[in-house]
C-alpha positions as a Markdown table, in Angstrom:
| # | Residue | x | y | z |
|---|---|---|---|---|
| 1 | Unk | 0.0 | 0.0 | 0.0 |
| 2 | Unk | 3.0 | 2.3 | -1.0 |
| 3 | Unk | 0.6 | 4.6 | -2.9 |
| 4 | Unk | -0.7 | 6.4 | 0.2 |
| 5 | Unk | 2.4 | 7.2 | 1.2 |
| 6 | Unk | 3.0 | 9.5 | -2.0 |
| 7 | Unk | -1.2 | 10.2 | -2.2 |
| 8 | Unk | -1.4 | 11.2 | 1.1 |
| 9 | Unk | 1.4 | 14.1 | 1.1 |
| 10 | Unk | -0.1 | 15.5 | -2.4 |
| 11 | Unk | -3.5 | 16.0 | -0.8 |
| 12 | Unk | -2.3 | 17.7 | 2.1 |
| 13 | Unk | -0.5 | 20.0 | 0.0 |
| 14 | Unk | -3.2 | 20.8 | -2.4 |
| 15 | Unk | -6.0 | 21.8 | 0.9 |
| 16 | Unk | -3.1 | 23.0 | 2.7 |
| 17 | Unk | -3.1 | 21.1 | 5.6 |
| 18 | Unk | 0.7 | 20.9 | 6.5 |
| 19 | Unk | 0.5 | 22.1 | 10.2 |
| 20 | Unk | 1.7 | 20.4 | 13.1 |
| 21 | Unk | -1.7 | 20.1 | 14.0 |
| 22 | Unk | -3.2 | 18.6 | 11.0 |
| 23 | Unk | -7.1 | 18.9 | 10.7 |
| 24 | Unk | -7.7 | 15.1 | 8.7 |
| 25 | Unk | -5.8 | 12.6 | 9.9 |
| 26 | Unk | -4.3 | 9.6 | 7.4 |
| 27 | Unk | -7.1 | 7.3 | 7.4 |
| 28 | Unk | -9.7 | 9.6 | 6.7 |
| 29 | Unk | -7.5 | 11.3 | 3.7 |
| 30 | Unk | -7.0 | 7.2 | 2.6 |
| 31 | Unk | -10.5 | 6.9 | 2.3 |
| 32 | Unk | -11.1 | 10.2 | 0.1 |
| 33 | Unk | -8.0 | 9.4 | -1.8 |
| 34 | Unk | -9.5 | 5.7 | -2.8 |
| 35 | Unk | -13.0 | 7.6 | -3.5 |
| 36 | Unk | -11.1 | 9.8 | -5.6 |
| 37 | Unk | -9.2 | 7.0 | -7.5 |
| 38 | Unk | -12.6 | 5.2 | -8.1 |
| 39 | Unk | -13.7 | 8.5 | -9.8 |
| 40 | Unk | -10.4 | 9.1 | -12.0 |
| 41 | Unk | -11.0 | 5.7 | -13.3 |
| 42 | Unk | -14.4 | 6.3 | -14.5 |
| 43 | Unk | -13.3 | 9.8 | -15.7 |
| 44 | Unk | -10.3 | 9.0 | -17.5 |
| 45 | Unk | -8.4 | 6.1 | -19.7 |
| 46 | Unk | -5.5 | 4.8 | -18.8 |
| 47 | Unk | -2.9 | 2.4 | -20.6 |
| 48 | Unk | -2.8 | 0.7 | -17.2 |
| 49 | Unk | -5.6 | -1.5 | -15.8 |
| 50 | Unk | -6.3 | -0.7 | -12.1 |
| 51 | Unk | -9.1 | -1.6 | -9.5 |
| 52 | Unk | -10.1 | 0.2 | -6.3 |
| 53 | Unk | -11.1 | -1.4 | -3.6 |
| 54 | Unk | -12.4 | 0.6 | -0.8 |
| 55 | Unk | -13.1 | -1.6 | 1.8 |
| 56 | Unk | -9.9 | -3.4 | 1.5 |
| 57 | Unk | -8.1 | 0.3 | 1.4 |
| 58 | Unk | -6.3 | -0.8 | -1.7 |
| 59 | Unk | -5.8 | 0.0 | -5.5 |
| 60 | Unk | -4.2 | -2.6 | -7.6 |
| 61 | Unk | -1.9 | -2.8 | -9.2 |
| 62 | Unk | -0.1 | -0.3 | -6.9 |
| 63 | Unk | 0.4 | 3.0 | -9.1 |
| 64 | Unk | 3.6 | 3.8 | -7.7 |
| 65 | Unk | 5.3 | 0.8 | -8.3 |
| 66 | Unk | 4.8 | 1.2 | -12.3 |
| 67 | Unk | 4.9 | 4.6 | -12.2 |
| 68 | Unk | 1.6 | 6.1 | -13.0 |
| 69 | Unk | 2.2 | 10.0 | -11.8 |
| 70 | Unk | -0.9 | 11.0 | -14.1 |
| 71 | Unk | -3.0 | 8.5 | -12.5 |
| 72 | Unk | -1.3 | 9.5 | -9.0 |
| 73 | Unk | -1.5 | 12.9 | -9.6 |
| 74 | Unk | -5.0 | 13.4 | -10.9 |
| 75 | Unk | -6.1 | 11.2 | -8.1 |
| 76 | Unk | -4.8 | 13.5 | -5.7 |
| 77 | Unk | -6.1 | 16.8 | -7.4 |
| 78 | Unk | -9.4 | 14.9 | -7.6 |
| 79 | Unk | -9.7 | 14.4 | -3.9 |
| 80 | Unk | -8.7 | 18.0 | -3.1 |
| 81 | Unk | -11.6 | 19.2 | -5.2 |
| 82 | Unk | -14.0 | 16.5 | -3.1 |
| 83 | Unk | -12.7 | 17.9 | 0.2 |
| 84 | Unk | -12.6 | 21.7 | -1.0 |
| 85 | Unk | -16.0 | 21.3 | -2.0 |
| 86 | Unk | -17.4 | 19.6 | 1.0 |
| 87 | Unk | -15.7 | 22.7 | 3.4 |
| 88 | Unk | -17.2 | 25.2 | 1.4 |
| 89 | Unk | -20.8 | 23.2 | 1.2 |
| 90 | Unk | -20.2 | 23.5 | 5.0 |
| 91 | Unk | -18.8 | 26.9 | 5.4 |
| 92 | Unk | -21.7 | 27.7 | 3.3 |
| 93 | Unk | -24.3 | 26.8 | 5.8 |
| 94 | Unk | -22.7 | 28.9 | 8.5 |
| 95 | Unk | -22.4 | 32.3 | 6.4 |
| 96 | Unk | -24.5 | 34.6 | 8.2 |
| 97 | Unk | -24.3 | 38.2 | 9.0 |
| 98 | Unk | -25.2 | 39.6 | 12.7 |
| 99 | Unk | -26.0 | 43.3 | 13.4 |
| 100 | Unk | -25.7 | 44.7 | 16.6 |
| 101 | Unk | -25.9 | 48.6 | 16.5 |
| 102 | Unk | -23.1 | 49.2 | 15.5 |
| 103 | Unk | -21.3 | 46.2 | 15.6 |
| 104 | Unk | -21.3 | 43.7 | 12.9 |
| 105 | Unk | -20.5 | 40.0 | 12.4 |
| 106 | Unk | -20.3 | 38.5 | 9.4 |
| 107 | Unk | -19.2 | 34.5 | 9.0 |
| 108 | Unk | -19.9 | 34.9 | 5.0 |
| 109 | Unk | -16.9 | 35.6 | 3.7 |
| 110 | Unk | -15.4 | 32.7 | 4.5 |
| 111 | Unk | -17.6 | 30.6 | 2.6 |
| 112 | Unk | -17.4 | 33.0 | -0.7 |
| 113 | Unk | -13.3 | 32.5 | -0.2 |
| 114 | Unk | -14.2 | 28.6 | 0.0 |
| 115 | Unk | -16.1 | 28.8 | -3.1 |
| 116 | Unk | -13.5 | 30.5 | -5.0 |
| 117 | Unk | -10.9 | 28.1 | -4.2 |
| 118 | Unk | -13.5 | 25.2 | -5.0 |
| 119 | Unk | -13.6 | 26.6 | -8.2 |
| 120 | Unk | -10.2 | 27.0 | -8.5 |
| 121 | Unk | -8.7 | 23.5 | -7.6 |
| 122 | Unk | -11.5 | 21.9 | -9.9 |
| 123 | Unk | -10.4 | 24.1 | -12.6 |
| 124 | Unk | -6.7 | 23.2 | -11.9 |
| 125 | Unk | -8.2 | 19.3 | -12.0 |
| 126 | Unk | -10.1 | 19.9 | -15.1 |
| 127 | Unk | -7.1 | 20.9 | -17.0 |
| 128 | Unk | -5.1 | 17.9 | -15.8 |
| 129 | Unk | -7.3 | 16.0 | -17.1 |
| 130 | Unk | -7.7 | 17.2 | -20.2 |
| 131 | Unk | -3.9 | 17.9 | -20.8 |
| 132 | Unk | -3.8 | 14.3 | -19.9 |
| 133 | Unk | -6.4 | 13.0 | -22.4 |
| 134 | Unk | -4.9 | 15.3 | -25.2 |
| 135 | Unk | -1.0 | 13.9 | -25.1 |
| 136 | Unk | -3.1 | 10.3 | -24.2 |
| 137 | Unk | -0.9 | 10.1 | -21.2 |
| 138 | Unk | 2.6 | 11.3 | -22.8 |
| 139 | Unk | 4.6 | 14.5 | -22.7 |
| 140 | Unk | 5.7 | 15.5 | -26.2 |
| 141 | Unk | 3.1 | 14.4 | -28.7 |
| 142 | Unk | 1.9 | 16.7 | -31.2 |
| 143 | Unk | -1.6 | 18.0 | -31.2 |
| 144 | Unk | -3.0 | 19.4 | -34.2 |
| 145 | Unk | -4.5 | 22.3 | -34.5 |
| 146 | Unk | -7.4 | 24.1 | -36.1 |
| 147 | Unk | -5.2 | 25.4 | -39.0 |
| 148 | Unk | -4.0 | 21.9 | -40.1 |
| 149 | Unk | -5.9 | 18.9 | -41.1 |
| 150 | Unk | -3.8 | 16.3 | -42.0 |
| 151 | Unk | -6.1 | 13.6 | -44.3 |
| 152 | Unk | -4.2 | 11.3 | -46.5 |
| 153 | Unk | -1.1 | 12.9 | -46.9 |
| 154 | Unk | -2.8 | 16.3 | -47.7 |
| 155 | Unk | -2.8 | 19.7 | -45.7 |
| 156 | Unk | -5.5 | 22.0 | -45.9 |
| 157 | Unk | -3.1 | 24.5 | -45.2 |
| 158 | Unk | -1.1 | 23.6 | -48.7 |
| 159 | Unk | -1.8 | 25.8 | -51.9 |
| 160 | Unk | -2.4 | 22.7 | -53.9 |
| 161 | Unk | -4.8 | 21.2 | -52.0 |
| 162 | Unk | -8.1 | 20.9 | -53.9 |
């Protein structure tokens, strides 16, 4: 179960929990991580063939033994958003204003500061995933444009073309 133990530290970077008093502890980051991996998988191809199991805690085959860093790192931006979005669904139930006089509470802006960065770590997952899905899973490989259309040898682009 060496997959945690890169899964694990990613997550608590991304909802920056790095304190010395942490606010999830291991288990409970384990158990969004593997809901997270389940999620990838139906999100997303890989070339790799993997299977979570959540009640046994375990993904198979083990992603870092391969190594799988897209499948590592979009599983950890994908629990991020899940957690993200579950504070701010919270924070969002406590965002209230209170007048007295003068005086003036207000627990909303908390939850709109949530909300942007809920939006903000699913748009950073969204593009993962779809820089992921573009390349197919490699660095490097060209992706063709709007201006060119390659068909049978022939550009569209080339003053020939008929």
């Amino acid at each position: 179960m060496a997959w945690n133990n890169v899964v694990i530290p990613m997550i608590r970077n991304l909802v920056n929990d790095v304190d010395v008093v942490q606010l999830y502890t291991d288990a409970r980051l384990t158990d969004l991580a593997l809901v997270a991996a389940q999620f990838v998988l139906g999100e997303v191809t890989f070339s790799q063939t993997y299977t979570v199991n959540i009640v046994a805690l375990s993904i198979s085959p083990d992603p870092t033994i391969l190594p799988d860093n897209n499948y590592m790192n979009l599983t950890a931006l994908k629990a991020a958003v899940l957690l993200i979005n579950a504070e701010a669904r919270t924070y969002s139930r406590m965002a209230i204003t209170i007048k007295d006089g003068a005086s003036t509470i207000d627990a909303s802006k908390g939850a709109a500061a949530l909300e942007i960065r809920a939006k903000h770590m699913n748009d950073m997952y969204e593009t993962a995933k779809i820089r992921y899905m573009l390349n197919d899973g490699n660095a490097g490989k060209a992706v063709l444009t709007p201006y060119t259309n390659i068909q049978y040898g022939y550009s569209t682009n080339d003053a020939y073309f008929t």
